[in-house]
N, CA, C and O atoms as a DFTB+ gen file, in Angstrom:
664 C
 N C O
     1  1       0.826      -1.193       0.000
     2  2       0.000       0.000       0.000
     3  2       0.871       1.259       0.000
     4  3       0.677       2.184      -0.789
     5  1       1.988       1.249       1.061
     6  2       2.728       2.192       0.902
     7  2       3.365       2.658      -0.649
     8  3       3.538       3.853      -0.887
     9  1       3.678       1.643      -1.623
    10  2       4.341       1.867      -2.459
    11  2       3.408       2.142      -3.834
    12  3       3.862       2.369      -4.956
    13  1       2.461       2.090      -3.585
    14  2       1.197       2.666      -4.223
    15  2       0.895       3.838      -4.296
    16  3       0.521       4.429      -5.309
    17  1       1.079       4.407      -2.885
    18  2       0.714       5.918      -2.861
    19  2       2.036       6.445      -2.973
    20  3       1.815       7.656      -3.005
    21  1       3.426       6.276      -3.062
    22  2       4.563       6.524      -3.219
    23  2       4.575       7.020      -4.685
    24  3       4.771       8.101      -5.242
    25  1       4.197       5.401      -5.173
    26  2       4.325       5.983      -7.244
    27  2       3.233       6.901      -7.723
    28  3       3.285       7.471      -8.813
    29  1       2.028       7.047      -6.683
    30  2       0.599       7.907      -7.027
    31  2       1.310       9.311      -7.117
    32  3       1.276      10.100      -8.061
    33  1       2.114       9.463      -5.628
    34  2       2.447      10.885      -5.676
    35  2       3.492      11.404      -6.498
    36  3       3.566      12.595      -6.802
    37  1       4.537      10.269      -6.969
    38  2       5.684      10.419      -7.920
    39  2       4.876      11.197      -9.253
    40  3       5.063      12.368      -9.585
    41  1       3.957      10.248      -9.901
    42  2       3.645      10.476     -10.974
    43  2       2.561      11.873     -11.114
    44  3       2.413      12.560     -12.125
    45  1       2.001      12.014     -10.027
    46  2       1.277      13.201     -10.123
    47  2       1.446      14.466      -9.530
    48  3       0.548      15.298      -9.398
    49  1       3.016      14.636      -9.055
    50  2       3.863      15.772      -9.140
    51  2       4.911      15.508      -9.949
    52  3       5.756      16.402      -9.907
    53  1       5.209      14.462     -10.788
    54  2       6.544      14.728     -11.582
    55  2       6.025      14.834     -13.040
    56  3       6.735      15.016     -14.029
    57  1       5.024      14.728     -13.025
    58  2       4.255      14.954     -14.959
    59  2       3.962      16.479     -14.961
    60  3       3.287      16.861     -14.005
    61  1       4.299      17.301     -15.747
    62  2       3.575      18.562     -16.295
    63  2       3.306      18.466     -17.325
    64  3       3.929      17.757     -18.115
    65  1       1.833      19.467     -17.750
    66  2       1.443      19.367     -19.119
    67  2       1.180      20.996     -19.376
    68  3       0.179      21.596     -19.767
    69  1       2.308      21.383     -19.047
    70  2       2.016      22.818     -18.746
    71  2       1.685      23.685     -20.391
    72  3       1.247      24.824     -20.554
    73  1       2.157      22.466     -21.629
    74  2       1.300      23.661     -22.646
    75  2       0.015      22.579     -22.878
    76  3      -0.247      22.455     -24.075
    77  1      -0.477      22.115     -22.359
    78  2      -2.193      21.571     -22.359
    79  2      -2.643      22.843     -21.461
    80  3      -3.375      23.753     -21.851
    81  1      -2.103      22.730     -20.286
    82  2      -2.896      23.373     -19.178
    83  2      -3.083      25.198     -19.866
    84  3      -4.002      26.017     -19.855
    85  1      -1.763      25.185     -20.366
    86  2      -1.694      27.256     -21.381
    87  2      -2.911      27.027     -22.311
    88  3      -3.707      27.952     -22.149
    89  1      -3.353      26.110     -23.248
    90  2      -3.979      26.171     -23.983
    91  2      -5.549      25.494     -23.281
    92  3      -6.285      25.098     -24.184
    93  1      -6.005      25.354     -22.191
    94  2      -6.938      24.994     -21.451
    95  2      -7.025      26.601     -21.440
    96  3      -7.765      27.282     -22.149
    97  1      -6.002      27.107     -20.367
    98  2      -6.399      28.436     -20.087
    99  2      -7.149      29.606     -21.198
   100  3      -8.210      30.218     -21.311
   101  1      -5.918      29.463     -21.862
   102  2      -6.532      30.317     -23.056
   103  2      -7.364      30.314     -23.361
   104  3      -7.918      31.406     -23.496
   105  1      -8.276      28.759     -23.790
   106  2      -9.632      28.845     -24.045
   107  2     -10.173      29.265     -23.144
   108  3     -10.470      30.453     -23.263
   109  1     -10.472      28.767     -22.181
   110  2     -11.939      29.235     -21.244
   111  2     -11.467      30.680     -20.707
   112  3     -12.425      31.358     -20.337
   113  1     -10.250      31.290     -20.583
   114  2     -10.492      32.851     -20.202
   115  2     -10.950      33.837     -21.764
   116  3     -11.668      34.836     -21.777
   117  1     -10.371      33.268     -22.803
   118  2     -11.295      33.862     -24.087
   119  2     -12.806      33.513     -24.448
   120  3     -13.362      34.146     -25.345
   121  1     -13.488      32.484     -23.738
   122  2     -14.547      31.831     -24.122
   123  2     -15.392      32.872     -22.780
   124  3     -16.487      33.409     -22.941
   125  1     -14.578      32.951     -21.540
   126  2     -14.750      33.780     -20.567
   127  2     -15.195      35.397     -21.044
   128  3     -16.298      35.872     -20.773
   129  1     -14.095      36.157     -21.820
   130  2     -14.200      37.286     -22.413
   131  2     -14.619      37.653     -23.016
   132  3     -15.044      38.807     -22.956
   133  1     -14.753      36.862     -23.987
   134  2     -15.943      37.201     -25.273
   135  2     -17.386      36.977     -25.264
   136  3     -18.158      37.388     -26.130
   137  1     -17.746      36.202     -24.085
   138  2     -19.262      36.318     -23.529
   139  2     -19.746      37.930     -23.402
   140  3     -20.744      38.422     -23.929
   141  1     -18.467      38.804     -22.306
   142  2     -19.419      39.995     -22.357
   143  2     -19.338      40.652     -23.703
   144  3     -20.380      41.244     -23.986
   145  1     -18.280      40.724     -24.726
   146  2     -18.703      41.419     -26.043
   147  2     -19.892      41.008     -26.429
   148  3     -20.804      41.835     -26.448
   149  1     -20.105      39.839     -26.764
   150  2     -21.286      39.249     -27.338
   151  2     -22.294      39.702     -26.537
   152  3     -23.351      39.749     -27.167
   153  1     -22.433      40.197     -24.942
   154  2     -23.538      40.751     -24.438
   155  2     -23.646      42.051     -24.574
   156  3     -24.740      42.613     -24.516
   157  1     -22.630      42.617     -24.752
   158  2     -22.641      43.904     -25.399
   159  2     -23.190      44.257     -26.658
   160  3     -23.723      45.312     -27.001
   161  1     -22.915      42.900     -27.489
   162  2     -22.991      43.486     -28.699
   163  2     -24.721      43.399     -28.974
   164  3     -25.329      44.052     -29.821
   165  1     -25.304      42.418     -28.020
   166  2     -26.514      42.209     -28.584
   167  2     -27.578      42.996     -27.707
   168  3     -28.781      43.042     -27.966
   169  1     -26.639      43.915     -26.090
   170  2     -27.921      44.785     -25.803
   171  2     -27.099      46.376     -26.294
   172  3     -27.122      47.366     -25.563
   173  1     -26.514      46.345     -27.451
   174  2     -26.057      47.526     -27.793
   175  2     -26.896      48.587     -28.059
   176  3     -26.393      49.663     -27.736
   177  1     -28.333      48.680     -28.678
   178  2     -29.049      49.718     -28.360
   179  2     -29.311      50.524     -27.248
   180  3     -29.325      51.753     -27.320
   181  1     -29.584      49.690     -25.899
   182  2     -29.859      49.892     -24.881
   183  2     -28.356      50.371     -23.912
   184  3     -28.346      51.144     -22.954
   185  1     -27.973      50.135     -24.107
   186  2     -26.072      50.179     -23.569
   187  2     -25.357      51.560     -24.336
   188  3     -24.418      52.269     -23.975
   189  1     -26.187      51.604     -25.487
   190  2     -25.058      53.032     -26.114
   191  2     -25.138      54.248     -25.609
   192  3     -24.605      55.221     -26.145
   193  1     -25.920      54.305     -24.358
   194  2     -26.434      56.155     -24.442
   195  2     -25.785      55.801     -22.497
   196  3     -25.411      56.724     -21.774
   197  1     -25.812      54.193     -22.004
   198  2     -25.357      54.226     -20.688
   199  2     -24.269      53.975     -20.620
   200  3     -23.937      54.094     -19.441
   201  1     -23.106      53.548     -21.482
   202  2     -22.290      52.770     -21.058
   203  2     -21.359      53.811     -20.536
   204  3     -21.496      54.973     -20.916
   205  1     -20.077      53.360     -19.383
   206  2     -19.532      55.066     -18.961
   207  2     -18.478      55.500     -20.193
   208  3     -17.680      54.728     -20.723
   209  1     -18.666      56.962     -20.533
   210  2     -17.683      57.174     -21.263
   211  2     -15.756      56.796     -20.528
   212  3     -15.437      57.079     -19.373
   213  1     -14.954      56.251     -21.388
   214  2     -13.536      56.395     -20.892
   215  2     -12.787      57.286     -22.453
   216  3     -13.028      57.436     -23.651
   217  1     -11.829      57.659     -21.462
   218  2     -10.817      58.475     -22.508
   219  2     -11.496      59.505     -22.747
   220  3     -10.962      59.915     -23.777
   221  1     -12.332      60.228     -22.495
   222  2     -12.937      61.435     -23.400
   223  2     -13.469      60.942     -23.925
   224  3     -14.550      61.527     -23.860
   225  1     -13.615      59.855     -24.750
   226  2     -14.786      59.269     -25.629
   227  2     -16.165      59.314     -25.148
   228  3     -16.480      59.369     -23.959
   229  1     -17.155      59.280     -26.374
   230  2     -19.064      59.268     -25.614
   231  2     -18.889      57.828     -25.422
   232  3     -17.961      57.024     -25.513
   233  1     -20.213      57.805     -25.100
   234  2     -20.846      56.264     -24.347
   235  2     -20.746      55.456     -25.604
   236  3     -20.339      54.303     -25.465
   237  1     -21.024      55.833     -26.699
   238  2     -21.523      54.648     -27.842
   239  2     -19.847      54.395     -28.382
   240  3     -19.533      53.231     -28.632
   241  1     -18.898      55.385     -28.538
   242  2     -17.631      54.989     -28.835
   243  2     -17.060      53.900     -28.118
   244  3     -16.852      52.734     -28.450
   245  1     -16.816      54.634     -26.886
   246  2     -16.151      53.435     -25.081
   247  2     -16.849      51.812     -25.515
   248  3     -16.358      50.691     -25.377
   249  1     -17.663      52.078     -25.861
   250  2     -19.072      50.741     -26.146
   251  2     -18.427      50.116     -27.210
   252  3     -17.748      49.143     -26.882
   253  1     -18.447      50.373     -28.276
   254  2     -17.920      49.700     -29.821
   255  2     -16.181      49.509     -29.076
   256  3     -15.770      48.356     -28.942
   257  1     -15.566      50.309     -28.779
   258  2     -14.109      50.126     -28.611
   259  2     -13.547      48.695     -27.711
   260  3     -12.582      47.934     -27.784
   261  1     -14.986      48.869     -26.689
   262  2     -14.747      47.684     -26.205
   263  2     -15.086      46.360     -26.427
   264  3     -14.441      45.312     -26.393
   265  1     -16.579      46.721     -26.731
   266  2     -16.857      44.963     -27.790
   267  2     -15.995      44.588     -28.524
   268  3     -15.966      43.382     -28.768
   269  1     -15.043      45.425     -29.106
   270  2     -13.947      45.248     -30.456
   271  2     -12.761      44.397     -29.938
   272  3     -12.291      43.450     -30.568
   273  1     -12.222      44.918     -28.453
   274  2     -11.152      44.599     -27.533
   275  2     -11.571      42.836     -26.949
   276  3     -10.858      41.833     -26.983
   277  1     -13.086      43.018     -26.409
   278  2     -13.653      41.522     -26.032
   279  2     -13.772      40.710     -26.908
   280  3     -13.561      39.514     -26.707
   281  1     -14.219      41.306     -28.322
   282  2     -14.171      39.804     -28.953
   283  2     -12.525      39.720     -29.972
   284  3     -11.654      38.850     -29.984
   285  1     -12.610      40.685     -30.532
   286  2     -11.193      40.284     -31.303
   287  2      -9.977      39.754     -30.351
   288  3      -9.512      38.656     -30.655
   289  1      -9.314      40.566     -29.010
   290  2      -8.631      40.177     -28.401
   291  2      -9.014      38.411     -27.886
   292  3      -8.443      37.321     -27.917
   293  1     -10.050      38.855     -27.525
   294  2     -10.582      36.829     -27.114
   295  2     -10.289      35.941     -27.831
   296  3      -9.900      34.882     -27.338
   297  1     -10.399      36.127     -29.377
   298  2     -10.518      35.495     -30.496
   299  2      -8.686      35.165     -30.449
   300  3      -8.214      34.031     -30.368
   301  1      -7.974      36.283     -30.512
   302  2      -6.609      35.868     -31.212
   303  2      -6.295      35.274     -29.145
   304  3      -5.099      35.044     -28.960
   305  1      -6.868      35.138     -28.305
   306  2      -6.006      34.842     -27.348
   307  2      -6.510      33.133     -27.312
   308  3      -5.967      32.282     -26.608
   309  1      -7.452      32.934     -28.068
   310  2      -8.154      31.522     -27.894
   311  2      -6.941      30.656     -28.712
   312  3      -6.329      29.769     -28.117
   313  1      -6.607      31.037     -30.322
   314  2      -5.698      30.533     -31.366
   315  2      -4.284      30.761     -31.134
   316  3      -3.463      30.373     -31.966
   317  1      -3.874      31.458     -29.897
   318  2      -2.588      32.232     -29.189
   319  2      -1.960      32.645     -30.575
   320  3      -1.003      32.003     -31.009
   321  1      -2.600      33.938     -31.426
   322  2      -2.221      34.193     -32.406
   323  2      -1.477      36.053     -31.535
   324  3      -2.282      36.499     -30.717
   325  1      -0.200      36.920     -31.706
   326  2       0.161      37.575     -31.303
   327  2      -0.376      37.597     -29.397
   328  3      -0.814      38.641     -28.913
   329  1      -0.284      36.741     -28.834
   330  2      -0.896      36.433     -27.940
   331  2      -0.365      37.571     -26.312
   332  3      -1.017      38.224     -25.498
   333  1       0.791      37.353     -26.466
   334  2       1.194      38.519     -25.153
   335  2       0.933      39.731     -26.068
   336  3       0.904      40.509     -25.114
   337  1       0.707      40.582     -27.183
   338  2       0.077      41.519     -27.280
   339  2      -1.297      41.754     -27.397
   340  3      -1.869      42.841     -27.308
   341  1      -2.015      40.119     -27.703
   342  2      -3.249      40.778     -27.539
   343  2      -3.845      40.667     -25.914
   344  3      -5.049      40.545     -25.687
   345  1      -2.967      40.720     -25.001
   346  2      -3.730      40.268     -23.943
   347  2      -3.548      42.178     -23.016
   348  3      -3.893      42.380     -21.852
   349  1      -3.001      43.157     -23.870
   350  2      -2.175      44.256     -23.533
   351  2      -4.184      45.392     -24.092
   352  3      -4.763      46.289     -23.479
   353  1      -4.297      45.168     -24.515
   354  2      -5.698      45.706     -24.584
   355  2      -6.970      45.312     -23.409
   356  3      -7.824      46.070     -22.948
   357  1      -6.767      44.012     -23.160
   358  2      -7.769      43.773     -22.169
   359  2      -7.391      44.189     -20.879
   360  3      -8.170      44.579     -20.010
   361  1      -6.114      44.089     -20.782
   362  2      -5.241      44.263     -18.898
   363  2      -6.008      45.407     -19.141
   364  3      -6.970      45.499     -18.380
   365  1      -5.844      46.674     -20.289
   366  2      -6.239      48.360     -20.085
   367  2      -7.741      48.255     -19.932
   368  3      -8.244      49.060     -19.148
   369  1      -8.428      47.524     -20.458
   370  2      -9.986      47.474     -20.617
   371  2     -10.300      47.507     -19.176
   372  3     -10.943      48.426     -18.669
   373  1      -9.670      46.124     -18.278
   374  2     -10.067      45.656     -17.138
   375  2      -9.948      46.990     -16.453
   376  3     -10.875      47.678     -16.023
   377  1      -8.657      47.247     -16.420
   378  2      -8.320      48.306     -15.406
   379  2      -9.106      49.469     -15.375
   380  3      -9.340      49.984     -14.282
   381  1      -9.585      50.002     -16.491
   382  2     -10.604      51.020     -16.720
   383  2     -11.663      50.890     -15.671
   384  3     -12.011      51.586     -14.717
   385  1     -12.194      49.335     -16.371
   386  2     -13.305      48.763     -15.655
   387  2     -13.805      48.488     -14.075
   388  3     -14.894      48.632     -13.519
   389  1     -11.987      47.846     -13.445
   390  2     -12.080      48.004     -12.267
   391  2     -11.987      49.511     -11.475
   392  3     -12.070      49.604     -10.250
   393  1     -11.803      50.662     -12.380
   394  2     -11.762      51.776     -11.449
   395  2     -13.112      52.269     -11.580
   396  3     -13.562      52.922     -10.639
   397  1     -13.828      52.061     -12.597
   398  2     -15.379      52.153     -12.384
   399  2     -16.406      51.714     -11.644
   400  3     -17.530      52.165     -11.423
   401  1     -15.506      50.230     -11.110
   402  2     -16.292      49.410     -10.123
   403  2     -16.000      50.137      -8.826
   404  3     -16.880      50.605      -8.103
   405  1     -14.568      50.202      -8.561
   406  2     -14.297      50.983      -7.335
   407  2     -14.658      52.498      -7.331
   408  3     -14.538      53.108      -6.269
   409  1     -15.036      53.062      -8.303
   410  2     -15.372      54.697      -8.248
   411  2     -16.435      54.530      -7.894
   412  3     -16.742      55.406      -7.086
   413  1     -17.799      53.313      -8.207
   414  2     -18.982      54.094      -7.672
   415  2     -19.188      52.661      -6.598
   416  3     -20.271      52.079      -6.540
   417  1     -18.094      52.266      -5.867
   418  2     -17.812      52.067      -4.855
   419  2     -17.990      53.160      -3.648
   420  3     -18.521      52.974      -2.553
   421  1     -17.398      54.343      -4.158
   422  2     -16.916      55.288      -3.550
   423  2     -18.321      56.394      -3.274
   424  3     -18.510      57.238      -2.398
   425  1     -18.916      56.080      -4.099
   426  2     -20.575      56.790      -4.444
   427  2     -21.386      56.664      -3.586
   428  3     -20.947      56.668      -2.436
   429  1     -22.385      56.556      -3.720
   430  2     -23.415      56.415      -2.756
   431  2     -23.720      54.691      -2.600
   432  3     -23.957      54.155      -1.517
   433  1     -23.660      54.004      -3.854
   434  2     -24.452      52.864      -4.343
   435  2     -22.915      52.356      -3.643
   436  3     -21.980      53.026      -4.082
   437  1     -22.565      51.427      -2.765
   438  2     -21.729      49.691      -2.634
   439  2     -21.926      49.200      -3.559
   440  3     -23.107      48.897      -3.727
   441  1     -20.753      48.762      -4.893
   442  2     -21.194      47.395      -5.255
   443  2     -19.958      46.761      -5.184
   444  3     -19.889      45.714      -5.828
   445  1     -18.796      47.166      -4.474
   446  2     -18.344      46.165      -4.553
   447  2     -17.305      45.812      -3.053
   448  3     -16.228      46.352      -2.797
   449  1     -17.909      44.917      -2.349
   450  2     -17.037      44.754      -1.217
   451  2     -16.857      43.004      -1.003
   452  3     -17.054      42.209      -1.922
   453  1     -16.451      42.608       0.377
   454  2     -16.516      41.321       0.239
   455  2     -17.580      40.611       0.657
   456  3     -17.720      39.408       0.439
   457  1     -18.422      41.366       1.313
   458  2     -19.359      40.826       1.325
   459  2     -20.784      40.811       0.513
   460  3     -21.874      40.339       0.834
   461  1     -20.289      41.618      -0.846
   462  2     -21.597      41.958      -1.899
   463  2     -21.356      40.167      -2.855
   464  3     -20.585      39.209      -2.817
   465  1     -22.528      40.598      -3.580
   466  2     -22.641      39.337      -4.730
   467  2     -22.486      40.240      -6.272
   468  3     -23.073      39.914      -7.304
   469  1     -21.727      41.212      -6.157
   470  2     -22.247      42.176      -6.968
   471  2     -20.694      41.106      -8.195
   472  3     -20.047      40.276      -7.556
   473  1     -20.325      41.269      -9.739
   474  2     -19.167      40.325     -10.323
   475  2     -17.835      41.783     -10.131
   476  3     -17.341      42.227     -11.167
   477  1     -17.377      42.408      -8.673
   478  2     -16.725      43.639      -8.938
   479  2     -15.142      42.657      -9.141
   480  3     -14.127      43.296      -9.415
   481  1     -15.039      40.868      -8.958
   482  2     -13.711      40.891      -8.545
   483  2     -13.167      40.547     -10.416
   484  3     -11.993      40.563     -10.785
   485  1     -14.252      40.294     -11.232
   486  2     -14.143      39.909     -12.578
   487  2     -12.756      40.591     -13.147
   488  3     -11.829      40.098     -13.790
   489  1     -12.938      41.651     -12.756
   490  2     -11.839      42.569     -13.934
   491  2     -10.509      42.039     -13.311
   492  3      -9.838      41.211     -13.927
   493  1     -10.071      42.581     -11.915
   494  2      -9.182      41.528     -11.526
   495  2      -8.885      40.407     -11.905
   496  3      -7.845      40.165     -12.517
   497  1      -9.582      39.720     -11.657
   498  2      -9.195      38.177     -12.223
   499  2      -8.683      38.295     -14.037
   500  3      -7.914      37.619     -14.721
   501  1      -9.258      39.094     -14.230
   502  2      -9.238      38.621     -15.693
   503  2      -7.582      39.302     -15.806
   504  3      -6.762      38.628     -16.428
   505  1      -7.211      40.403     -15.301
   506  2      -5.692      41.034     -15.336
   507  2      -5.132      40.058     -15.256
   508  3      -4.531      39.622     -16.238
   509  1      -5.145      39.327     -13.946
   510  2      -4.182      38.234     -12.945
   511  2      -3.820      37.043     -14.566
   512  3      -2.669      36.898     -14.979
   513  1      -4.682      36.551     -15.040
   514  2      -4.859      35.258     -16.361
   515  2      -4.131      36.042     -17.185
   516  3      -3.107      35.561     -17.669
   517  1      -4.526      37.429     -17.510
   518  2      -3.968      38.418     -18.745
   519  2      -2.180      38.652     -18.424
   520  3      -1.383      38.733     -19.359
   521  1      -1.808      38.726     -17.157
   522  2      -0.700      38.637     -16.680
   523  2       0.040      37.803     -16.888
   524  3       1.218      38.028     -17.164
   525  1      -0.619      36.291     -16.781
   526  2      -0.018      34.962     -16.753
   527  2       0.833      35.051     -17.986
   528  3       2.055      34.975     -18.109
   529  1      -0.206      35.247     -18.947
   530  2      -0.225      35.273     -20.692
   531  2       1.023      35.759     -21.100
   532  3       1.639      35.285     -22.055
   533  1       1.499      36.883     -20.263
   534  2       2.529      38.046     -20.640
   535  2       3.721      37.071     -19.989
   536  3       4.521      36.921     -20.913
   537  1       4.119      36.469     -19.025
   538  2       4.664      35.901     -18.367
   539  2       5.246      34.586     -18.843
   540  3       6.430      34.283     -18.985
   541  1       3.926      33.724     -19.102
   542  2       4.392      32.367     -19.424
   543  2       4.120      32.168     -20.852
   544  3       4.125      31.031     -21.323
   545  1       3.931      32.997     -21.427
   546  2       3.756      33.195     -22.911
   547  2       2.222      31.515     -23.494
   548  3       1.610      30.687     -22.818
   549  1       2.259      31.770     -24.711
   550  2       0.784      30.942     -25.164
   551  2       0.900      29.504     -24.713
   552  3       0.060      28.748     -24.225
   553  1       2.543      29.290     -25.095
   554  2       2.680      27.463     -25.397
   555  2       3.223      26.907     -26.237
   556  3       3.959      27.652     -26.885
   557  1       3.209      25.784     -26.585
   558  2       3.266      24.792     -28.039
   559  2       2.007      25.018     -28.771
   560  3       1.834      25.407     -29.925
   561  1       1.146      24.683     -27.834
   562  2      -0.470      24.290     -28.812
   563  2      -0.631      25.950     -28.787
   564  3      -1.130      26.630     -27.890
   565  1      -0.030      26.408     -30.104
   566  2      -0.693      27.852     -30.228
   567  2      -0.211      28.223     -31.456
   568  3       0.941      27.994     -31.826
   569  1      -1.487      29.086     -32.444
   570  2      -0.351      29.994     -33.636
   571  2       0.813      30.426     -33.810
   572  3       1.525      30.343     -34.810
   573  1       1.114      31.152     -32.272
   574  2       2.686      32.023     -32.102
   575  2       4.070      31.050     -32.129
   576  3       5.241      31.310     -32.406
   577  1       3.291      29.634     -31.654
   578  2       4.359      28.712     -31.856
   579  2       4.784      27.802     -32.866
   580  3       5.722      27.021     -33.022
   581  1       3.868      28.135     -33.442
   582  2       4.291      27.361     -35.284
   583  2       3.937      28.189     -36.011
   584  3       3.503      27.772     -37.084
   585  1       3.945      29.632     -35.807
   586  2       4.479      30.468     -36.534
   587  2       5.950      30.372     -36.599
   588  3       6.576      30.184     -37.642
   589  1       6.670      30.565     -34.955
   590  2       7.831      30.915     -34.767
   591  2       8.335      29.783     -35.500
   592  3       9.188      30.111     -36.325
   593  1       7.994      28.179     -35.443
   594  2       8.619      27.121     -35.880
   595  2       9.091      27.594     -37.723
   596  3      10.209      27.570     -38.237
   597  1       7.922      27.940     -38.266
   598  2       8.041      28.327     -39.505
   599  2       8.859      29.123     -39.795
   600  3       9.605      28.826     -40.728
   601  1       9.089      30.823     -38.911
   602  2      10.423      31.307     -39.449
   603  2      11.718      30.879     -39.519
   604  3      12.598      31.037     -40.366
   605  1      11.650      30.016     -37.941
   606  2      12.698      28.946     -37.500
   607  2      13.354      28.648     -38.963
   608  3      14.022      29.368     -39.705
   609  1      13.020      27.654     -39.051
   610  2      12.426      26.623     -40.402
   611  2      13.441      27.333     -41.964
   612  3      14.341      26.742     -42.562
   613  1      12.900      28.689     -42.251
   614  2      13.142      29.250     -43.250
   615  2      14.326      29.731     -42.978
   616  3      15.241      29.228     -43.630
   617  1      14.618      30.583     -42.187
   618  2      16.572      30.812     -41.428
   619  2      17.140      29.364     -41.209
   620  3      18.103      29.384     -40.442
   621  1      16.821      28.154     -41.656
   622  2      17.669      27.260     -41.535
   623  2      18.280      27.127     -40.337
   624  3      19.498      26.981     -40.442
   625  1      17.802      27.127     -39.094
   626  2      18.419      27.117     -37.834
   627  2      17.285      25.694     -37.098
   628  3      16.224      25.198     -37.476
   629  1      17.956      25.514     -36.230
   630  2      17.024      24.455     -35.208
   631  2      16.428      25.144     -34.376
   632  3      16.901      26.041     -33.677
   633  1      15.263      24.719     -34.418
   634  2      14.071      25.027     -32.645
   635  2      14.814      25.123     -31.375
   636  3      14.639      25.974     -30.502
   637  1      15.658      24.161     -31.370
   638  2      16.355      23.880     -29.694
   639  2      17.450      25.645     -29.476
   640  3      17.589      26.394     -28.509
   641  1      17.965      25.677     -30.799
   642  2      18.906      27.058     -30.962
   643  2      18.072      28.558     -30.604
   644  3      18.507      29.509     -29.956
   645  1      16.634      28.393     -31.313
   646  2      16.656      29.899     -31.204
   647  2      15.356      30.100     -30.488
   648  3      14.752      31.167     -30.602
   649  1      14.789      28.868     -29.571
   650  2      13.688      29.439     -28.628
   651  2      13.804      28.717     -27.332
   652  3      13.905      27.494     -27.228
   653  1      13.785      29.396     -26.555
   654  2      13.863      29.007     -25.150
   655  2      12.726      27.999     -24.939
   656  3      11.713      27.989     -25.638
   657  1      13.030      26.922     -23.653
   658  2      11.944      25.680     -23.608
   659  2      10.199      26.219     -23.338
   660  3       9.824      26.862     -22.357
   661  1       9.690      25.950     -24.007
   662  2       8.443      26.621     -23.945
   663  2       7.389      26.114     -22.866
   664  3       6.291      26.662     -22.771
């Protein structure tokens, strides 16, 4: 019995599948992100005259700029196509977002503390994943990486030479 749970724990701290697990991520935080474009995009009548202006921009601009950021960025972060840059639009989106949550924090209306049900920790989270991205880059299972294989490829050089272990 002992030597059962010996090889249990060997094998299930000495295996990583760390570009399955990058390309797990990727999907469900883009499948994650592009839900609210798509809710944007489909109560966009109703959303264009409320949504808060950022940058100086009106409500219906901030609105289109960002459905554009949720789904295109989602899209190339799902295929890890330019992937640590497209994740450089949403970190700014979030952050916008979370100072809107915390500004009318600050208001009359609470919505976001630890004890509300209100989604204020969303934008956060979504930085923290958007961070990862920048950090541990897409993976193997991704566009950016058989792209790179392909220039590889054409400079006549080896994979092992000109990219660090992925």
């Amino acid at each position: 019995m002992k030597i059962f749970f010996e090889k249990l724990f060997l094998r299930s701290t000495g295996y990583a599948y760390s570009n399955l697990a990058r390309l797990f991520l990727r999907l469900f935080v883009g499948v994650m992100f592009i839900q609210f474009g798509i809710r944007h995009l489909i109560n966009f009548s109703s959303l264009r005259y409320t949504f808060p202006p950022i940058l100086g921009m009106d409500s219906e601009t901030s609105l289109i700029l960002m459905i554009c950021i949720e789904v295109i960025c989602s899209l190339f972060i799902m295929v890890g196509f330019l992937t640590r840059l497209a994740v450089l639009p949403p970190i700014i989106a979030m952050s916008i977002a979370e100072y809107h949550i915390l500004h009318d924090m600050l208001s009359d209306t609470v919505t976001y503390s630890l004890s509300s049900t209100q989604p204020g920790y969303l934008p956060l989270m979504f930085i923290g994943v958007f961070i990862f991205f920048i950090i541990a880059g897409p993976g193997k299972i991704s566009l950016d990486y058989f792209i790179s294989l392909f220039i590889i490829s054409r400079r006549g050089k080896d994979e092992r030479d000109e990219l660090e272990e992925v």
